[in-house]
PDBQT receptor file of N, H, CA, C and O in Angstrom, charges set to zero:
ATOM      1  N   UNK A   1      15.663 -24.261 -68.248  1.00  0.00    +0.000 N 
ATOM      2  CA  UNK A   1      16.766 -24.962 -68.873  1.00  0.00    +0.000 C 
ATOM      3  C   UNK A   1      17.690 -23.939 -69.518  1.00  0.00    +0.000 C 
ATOM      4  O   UNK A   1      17.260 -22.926 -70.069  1.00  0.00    +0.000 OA
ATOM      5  N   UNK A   2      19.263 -24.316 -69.403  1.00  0.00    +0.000 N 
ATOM      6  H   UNK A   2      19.613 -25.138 -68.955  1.00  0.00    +0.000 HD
ATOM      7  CA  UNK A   2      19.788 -23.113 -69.875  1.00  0.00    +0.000 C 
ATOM      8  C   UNK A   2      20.815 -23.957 -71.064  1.00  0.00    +0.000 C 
ATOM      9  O   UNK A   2      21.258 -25.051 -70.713  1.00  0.00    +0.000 OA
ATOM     10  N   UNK A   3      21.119 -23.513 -72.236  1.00  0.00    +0.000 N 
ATOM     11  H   UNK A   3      20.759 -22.624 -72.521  1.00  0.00    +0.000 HD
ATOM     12  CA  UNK A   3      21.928 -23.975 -73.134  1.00  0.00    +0.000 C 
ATOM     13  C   UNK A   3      23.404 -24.641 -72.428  1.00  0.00    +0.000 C 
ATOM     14  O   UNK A   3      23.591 -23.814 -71.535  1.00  0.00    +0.000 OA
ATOM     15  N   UNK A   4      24.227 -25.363 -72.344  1.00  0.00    +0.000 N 
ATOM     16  H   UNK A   4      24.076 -26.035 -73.069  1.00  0.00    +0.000 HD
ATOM     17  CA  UNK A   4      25.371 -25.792 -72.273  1.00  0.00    +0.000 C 
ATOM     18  C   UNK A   4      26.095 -26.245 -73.553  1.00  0.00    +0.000 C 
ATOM     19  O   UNK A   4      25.663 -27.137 -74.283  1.00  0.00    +0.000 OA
ATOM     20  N   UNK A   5      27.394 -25.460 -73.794  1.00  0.00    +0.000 N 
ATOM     21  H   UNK A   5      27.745 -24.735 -73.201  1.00  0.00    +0.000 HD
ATOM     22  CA  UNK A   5      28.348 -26.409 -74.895  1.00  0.00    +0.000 C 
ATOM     23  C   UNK A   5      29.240 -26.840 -74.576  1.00  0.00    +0.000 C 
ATOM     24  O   UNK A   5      29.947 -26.447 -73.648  1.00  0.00    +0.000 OA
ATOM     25  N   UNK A   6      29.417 -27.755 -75.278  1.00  0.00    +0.000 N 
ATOM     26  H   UNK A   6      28.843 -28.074 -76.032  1.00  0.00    +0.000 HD
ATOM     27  CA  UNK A   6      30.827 -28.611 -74.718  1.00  0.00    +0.000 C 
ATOM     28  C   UNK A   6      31.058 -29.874 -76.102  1.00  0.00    +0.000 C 
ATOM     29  O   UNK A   6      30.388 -30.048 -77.119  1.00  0.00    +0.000 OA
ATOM     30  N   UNK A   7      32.221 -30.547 -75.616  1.00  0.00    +0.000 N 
ATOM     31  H   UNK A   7      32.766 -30.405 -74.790  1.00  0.00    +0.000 HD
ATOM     32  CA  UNK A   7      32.850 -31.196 -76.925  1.00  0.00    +0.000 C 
ATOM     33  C   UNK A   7      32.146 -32.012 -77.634  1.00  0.00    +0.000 C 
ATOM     34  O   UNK A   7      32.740 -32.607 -78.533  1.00  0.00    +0.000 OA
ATOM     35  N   UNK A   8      30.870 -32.238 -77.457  1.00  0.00    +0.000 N 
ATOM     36  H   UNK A   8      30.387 -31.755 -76.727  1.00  0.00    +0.000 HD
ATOM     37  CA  UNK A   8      29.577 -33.561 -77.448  1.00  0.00    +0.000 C 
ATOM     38  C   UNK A   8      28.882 -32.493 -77.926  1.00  0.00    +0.000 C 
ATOM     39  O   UNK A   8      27.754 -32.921 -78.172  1.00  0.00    +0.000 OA
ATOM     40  N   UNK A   9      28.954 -31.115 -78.241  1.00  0.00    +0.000 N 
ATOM     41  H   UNK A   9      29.870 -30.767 -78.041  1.00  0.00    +0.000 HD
ATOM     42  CA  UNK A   9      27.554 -30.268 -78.732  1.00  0.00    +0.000 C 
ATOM     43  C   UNK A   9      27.139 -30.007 -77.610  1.00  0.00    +0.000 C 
ATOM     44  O   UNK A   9      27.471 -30.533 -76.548  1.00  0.00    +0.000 OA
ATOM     45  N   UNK A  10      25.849 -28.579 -77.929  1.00  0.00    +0.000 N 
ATOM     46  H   UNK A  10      25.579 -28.151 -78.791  1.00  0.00    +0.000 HD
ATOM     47  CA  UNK A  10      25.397 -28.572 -77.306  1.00  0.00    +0.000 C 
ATOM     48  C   UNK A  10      23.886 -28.995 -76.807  1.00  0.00    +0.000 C 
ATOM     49  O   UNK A  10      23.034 -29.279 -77.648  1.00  0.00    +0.000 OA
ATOM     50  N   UNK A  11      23.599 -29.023 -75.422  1.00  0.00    +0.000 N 
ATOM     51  H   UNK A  11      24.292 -28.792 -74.739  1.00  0.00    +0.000 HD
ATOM     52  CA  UNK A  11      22.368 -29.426 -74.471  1.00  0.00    +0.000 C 
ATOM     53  C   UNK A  11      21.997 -28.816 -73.802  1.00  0.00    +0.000 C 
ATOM     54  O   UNK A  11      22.546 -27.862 -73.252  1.00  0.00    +0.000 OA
ATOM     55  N   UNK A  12      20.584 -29.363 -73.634  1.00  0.00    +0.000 N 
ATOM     56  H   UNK A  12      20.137 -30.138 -74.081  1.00  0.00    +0.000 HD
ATOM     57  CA  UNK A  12      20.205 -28.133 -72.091  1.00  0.00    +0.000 C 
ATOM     58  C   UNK A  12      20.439 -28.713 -70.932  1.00  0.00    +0.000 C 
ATOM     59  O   UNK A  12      20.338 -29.933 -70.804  1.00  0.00    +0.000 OA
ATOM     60  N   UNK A  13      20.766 -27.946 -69.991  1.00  0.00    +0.000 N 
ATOM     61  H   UNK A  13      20.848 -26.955 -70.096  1.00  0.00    +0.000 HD
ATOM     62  CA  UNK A  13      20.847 -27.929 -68.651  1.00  0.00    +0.000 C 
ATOM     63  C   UNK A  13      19.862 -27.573 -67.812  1.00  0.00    +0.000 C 
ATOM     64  O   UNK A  13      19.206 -26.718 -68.407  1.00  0.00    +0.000 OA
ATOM     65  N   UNK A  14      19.229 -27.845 -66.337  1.00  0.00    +0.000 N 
ATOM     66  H   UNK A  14      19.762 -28.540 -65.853  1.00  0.00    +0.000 HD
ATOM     67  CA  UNK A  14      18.792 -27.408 -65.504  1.00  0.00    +0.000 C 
ATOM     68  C   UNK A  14      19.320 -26.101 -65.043  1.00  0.00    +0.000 C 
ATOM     69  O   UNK A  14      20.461 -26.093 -65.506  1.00  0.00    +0.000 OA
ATOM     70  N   UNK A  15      19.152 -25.048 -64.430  1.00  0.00    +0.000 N 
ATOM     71  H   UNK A  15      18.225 -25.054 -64.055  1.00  0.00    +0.000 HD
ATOM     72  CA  UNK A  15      19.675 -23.960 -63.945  1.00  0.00    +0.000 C 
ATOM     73  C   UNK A  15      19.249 -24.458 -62.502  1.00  0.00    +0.000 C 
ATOM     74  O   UNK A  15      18.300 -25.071 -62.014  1.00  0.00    +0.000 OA
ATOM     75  N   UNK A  16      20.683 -23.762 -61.975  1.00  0.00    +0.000 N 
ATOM     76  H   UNK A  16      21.454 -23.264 -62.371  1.00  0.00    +0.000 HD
ATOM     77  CA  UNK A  16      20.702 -24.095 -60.409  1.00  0.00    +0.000 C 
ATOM     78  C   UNK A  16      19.587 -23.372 -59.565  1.00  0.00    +0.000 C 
ATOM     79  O   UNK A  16      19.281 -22.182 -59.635  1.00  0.00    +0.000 OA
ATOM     80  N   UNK A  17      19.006 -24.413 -58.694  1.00  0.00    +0.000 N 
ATOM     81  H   UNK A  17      19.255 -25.379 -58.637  1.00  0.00    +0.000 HD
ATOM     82  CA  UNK A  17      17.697 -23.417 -58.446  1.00  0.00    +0.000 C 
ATOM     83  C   UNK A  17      17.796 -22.702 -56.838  1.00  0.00    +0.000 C 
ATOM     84  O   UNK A  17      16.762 -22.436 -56.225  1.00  0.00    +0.000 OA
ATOM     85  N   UNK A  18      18.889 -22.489 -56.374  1.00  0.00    +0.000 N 
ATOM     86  H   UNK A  18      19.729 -22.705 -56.872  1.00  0.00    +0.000 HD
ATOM     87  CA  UNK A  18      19.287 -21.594 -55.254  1.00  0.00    +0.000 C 
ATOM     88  C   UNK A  18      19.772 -20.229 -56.697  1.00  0.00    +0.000 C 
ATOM     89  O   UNK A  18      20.230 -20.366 -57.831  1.00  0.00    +0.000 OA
ATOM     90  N   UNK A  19      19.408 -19.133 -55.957  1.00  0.00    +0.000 N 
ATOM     91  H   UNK A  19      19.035 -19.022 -55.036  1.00  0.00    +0.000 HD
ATOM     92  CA  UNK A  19      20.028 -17.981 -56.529  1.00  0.00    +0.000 C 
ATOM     93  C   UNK A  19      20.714 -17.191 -55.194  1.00  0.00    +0.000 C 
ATOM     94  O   UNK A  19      20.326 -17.495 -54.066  1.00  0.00    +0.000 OA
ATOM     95  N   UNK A  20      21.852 -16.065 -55.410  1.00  0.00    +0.000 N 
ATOM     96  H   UNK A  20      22.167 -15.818 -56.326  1.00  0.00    +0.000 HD
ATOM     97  CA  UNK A  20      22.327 -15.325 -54.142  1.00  0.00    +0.000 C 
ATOM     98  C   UNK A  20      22.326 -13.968 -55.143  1.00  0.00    +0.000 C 
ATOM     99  O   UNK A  20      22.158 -13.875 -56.358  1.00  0.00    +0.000 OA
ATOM    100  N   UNK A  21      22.544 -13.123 -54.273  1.00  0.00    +0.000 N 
ATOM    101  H   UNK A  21      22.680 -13.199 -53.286  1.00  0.00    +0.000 HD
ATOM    102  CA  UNK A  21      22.299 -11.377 -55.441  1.00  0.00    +0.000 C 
ATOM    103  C   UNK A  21      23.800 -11.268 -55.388  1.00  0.00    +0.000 C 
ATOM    104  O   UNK A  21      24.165 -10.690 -56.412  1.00  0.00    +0.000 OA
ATOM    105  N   UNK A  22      25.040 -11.651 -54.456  1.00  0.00    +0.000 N 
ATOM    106  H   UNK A  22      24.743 -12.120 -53.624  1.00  0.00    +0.000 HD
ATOM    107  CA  UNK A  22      26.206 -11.416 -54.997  1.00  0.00    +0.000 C 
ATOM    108  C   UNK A  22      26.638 -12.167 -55.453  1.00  0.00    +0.000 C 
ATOM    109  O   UNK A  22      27.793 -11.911 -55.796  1.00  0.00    +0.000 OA
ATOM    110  N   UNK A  23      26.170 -13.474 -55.780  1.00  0.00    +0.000 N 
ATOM    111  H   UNK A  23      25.232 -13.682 -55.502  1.00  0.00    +0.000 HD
ATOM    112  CA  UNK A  23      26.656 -14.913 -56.462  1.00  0.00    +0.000 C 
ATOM    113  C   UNK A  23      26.395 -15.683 -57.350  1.00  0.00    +0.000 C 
ATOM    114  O   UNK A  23      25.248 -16.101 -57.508  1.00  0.00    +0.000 OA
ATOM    115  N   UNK A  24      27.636 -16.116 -58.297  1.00  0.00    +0.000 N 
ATOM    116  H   UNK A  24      28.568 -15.777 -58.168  1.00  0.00    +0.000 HD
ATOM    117  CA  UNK A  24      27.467 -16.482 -59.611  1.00  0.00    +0.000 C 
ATOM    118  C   UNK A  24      27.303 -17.818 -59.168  1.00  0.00    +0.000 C 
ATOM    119  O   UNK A  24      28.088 -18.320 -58.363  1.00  0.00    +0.000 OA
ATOM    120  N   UNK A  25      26.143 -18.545 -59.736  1.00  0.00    +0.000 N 
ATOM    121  H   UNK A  25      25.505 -18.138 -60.390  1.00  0.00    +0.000 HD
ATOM    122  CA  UNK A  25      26.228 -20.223 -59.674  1.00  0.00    +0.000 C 
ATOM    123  C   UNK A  25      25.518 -20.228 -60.836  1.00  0.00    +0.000 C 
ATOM    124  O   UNK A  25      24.322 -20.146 -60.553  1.00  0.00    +0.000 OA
ATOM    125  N   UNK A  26      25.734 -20.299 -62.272  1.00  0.00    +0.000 N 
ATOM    126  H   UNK A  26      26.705 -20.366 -62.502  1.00  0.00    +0.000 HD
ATOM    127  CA  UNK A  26      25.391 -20.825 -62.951  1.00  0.00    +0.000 C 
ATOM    128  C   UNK A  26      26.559 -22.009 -63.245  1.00  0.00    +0.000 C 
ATOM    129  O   UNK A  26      27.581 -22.327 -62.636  1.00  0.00    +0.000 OA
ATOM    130  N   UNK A  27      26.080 -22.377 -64.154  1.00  0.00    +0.000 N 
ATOM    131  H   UNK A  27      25.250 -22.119 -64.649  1.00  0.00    +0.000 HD
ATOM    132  CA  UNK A  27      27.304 -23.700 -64.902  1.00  0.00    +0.000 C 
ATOM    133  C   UNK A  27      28.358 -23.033 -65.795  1.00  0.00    +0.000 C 
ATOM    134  O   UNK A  27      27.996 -22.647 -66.907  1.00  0.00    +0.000 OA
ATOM    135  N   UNK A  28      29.628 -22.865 -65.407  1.00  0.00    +0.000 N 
ATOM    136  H   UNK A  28      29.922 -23.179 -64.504  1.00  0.00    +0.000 HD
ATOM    137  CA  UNK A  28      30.567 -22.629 -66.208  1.00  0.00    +0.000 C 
ATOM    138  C   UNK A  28      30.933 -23.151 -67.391  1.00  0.00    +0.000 C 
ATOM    139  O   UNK A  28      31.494 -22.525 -68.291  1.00  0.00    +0.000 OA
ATOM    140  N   UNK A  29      30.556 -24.544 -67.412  1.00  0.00    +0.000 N 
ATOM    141  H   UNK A  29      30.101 -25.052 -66.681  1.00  0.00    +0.000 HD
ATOM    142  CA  UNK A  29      30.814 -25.382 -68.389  1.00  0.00    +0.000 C 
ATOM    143  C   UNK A  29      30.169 -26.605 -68.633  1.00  0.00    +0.000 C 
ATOM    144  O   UNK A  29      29.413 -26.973 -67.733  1.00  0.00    +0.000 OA
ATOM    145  N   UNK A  30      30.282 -27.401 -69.714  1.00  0.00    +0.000 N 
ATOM    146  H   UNK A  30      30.896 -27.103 -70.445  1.00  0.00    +0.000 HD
ATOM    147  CA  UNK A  30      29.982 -29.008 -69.800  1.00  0.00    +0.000 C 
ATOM    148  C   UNK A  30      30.193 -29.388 -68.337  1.00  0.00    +0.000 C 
ATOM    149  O   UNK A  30      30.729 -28.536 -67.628  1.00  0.00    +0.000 OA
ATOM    150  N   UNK A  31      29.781 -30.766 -67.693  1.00  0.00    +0.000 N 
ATOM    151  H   UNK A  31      29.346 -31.458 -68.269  1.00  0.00    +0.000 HD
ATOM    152  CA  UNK A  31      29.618 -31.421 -66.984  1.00  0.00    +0.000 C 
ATOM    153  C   UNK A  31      31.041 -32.667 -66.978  1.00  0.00    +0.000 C 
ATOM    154  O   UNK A  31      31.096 -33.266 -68.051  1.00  0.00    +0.000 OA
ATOM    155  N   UNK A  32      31.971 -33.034 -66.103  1.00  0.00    +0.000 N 
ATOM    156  H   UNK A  32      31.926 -32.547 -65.231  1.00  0.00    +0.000 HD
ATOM    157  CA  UNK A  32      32.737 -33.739 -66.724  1.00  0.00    +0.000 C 
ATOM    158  C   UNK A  32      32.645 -35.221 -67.598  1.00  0.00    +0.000 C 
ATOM    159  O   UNK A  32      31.825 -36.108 -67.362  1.00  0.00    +0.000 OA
ATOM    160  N   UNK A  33      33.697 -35.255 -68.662  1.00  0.00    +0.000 N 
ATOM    161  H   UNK A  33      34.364 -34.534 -68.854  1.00  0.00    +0.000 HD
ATOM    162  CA  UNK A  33      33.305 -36.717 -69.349  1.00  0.00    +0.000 C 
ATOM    163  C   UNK A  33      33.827 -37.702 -68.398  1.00  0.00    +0.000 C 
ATOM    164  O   UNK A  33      34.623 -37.534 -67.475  1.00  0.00    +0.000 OA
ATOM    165  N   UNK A  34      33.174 -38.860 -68.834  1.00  0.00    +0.000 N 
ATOM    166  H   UNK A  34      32.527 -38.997 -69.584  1.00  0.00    +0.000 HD
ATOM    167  CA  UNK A  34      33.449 -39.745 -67.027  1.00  0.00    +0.000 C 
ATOM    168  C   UNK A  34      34.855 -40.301 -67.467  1.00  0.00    +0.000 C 
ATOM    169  O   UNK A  34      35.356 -40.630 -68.543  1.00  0.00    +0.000 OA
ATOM    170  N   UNK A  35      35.256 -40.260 -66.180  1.00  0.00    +0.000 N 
ATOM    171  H   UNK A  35      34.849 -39.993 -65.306  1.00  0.00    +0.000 HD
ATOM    172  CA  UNK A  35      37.046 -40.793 -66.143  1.00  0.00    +0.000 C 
ATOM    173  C   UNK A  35      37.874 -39.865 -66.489  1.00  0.00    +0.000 C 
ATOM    174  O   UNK A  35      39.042 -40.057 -66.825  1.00  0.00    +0.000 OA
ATOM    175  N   UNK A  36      37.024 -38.270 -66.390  1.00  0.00    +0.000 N 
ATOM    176  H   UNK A  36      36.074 -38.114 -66.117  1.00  0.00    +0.000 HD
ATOM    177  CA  UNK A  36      37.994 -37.167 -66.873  1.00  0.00    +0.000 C 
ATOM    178  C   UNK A  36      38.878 -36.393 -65.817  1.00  0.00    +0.000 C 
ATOM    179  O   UNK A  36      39.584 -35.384 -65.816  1.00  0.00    +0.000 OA
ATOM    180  N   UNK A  37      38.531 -37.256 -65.022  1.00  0.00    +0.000 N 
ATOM    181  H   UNK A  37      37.957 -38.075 -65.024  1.00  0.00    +0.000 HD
ATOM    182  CA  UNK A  37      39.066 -36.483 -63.439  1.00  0.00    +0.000 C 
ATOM    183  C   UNK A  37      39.905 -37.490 -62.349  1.00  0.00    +0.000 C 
ATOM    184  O   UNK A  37      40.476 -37.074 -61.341  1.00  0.00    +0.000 OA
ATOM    185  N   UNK A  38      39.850 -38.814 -62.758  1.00  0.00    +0.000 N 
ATOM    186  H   UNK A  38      39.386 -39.152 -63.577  1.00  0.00    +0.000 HD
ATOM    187  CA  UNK A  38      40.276 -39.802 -62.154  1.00  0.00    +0.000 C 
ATOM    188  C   UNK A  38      41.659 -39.965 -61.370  1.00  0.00    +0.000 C 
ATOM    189  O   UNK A  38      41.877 -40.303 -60.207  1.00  0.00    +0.000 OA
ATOM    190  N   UNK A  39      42.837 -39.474 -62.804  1.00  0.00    +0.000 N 
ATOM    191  H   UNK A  39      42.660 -39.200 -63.749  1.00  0.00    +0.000 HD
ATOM    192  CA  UNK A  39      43.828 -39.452 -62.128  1.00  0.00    +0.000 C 
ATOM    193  C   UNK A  39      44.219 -38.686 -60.325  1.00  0.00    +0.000 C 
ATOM    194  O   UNK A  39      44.792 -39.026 -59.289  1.00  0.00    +0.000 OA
ATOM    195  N   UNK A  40      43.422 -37.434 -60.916  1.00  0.00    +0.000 N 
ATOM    196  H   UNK A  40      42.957 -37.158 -61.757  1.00  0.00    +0.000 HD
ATOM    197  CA  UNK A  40      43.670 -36.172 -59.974  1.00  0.00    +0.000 C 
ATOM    198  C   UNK A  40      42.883 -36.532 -58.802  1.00  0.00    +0.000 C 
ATOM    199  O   UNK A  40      43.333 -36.275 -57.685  1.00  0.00    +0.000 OA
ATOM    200  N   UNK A  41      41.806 -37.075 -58.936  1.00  0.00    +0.000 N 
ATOM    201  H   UNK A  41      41.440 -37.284 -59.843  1.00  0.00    +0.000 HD
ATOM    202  CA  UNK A  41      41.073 -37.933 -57.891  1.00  0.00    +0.000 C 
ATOM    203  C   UNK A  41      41.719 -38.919 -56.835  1.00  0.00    +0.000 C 
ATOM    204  O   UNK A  41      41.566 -38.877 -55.614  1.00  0.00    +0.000 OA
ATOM    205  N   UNK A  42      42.473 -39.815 -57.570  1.00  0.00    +0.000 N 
ATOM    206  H   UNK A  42      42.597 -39.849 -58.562  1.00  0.00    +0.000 HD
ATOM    207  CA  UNK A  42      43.290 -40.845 -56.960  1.00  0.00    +0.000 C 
ATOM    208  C   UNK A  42      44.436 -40.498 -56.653  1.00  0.00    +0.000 C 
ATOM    209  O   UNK A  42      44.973 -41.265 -55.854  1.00  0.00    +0.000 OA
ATOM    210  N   UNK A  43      45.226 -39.357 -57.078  1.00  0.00    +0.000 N 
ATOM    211  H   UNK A  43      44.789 -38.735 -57.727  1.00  0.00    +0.000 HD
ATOM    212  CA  UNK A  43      46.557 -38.850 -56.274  1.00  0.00    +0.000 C 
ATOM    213  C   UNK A  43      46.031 -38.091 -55.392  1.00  0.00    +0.000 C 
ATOM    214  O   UNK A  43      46.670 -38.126 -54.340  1.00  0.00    +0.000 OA
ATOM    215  N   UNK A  44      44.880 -37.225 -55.363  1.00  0.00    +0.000 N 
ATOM    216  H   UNK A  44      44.361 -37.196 -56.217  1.00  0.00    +0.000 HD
ATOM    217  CA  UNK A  44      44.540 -36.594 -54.110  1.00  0.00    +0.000 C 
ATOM    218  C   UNK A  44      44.066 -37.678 -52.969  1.00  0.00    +0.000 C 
ATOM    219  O   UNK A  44      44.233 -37.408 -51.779  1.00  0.00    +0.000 OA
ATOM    220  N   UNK A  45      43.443 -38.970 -53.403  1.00  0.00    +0.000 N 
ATOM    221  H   UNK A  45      43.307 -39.189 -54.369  1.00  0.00    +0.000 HD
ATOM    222  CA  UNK A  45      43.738 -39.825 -52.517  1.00  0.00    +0.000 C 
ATOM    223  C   UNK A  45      44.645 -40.734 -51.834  1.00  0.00    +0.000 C 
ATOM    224  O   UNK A  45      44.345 -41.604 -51.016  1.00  0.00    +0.000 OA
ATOM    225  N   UNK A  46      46.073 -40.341 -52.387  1.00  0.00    +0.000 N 
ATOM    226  H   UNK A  46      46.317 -39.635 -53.051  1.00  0.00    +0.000 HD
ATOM    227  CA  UNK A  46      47.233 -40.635 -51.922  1.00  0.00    +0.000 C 
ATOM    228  C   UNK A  46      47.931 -41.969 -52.964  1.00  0.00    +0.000 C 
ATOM    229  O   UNK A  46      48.948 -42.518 -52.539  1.00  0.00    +0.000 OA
ATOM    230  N   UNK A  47      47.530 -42.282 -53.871  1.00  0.00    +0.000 N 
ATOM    231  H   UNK A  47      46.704 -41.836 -54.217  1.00  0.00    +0.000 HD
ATOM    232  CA  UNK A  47      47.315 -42.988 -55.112  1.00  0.00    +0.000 C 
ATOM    233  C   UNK A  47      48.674 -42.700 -55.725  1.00  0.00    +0.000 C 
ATOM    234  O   UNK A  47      48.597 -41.620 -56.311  1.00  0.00    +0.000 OA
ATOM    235  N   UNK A  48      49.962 -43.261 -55.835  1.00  0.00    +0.000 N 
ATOM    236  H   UNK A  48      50.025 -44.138 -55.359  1.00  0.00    +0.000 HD
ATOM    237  CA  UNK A  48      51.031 -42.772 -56.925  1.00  0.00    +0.000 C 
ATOM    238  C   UNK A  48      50.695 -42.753 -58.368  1.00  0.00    +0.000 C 
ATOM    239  O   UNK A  48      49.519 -42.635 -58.711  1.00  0.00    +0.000 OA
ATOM    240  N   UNK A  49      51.366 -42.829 -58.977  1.00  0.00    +0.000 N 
ATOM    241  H   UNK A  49      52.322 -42.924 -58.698  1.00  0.00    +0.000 HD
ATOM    242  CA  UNK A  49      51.870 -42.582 -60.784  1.00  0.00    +0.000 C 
ATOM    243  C   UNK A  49      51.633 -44.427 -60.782  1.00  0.00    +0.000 C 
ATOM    244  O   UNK A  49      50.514 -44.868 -61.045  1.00  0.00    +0.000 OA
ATOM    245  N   UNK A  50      53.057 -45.595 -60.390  1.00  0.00    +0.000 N 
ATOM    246  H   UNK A  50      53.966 -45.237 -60.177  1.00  0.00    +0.000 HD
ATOM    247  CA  UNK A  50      53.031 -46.692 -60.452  1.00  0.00    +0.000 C 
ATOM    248  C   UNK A  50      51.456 -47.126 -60.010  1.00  0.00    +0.000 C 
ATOM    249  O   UNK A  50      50.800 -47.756 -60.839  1.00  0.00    +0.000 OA
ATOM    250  N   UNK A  51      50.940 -46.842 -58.904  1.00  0.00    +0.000 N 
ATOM    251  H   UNK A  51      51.473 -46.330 -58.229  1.00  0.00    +0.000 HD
ATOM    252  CA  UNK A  51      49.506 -47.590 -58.444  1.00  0.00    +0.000 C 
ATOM    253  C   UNK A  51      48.441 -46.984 -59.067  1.00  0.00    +0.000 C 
ATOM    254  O   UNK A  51      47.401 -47.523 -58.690  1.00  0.00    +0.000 OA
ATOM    255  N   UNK A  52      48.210 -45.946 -59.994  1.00  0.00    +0.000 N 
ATOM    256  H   UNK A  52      49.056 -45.509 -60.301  1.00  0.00    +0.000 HD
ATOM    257  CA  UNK A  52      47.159 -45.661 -60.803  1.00  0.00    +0.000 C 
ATOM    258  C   UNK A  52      47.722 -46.383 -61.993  1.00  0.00    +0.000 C 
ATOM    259  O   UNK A  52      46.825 -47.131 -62.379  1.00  0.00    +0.000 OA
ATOM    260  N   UNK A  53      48.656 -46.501 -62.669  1.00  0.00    +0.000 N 
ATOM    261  H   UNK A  53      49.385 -45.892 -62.356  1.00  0.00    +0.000 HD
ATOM    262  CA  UNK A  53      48.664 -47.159 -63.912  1.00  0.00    +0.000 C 
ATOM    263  C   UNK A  53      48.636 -48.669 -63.368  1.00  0.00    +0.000 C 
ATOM    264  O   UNK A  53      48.403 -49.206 -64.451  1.00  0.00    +0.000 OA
ATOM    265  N   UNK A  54      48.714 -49.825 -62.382  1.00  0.00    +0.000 N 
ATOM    266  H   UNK A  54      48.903 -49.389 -61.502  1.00  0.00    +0.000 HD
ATOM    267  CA  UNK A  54      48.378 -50.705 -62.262  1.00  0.00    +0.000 C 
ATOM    268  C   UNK A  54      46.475 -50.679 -62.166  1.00  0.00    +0.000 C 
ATOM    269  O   UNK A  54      45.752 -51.613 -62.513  1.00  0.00    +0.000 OA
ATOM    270  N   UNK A  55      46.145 -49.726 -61.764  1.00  0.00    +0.000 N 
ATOM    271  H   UNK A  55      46.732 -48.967 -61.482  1.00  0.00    +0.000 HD
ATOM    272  CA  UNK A  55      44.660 -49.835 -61.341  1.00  0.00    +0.000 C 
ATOM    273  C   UNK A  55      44.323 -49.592 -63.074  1.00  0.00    +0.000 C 
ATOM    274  O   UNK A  55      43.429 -50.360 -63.432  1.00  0.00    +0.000 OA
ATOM    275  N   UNK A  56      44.697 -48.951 -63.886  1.00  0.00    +0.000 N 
ATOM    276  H   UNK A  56      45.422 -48.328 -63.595  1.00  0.00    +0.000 HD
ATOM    277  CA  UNK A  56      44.238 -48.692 -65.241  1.00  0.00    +0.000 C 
ATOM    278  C   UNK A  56      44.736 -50.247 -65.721  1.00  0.00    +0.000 C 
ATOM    279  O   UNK A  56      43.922 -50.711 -66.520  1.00  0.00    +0.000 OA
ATOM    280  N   UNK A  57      45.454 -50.830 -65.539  1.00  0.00    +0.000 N 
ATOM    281  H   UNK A  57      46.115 -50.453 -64.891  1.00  0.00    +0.000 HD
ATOM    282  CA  UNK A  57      46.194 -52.178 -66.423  1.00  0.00    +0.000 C 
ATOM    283  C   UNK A  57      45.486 -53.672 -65.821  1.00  0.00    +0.000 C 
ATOM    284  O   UNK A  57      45.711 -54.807 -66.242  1.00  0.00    +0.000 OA
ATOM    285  N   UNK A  58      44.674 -53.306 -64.832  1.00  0.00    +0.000 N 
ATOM    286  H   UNK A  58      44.491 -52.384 -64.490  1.00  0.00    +0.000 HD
ATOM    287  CA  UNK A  58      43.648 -54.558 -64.588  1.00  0.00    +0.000 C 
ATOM    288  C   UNK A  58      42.219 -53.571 -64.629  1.00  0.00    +0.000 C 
ATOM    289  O   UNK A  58      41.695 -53.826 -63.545  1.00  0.00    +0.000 OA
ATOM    290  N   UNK A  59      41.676 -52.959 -65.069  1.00  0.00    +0.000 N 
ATOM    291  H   UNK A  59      42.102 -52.752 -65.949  1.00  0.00    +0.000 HD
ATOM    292  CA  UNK A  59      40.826 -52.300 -65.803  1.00  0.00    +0.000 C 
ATOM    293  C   UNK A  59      39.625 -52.213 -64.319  1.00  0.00    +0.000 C 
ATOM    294  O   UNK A  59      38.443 -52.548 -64.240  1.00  0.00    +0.000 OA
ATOM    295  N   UNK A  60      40.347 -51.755 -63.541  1.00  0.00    +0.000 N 
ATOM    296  H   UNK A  60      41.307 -51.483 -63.605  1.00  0.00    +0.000 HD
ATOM    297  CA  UNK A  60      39.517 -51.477 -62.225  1.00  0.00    +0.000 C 
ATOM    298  C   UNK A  60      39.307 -50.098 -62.375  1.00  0.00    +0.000 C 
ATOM    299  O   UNK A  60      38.273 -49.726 -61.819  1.00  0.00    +0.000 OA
ATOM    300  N   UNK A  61      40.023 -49.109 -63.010  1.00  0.00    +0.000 N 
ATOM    301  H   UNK A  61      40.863 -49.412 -63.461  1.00  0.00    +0.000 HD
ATOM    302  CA  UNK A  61      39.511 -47.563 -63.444  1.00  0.00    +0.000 C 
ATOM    303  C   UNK A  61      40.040 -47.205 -65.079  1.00  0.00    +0.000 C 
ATOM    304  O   UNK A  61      39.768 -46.119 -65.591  1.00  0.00    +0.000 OA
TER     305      UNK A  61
């Protein structure tokens, strides 16, 4: 388990259990808070500005 901080304090984490000798994979950071990524989610799914704030205003995201 490896320490993680983030805005919630900190916790432990699992450590990733693949290792590589030239490669960093630990956890950079907290884990995201949910709905912290949504917007960027749904315009990368072709989602406008008007059709994400209707999807937020009938509380479907």
């Amino acid at each position: 388990m490896q320490p993680v901080a983030g805005d919630l304090g900190t916790f432990k984490s699992p450590a990733n259990p693949v290792t590589f000798s030239s490669l960093e994979t630990d956890a950079e950071g907290p884990p995201p808070r949910l709905g912290e990524h949504t917007d960027e989610v749904l315009a990368e799914l072709g989602y406008d500005e008007a059709e994400r704030e209707r999807l937020r205003e009938n509380d479907i995201v």
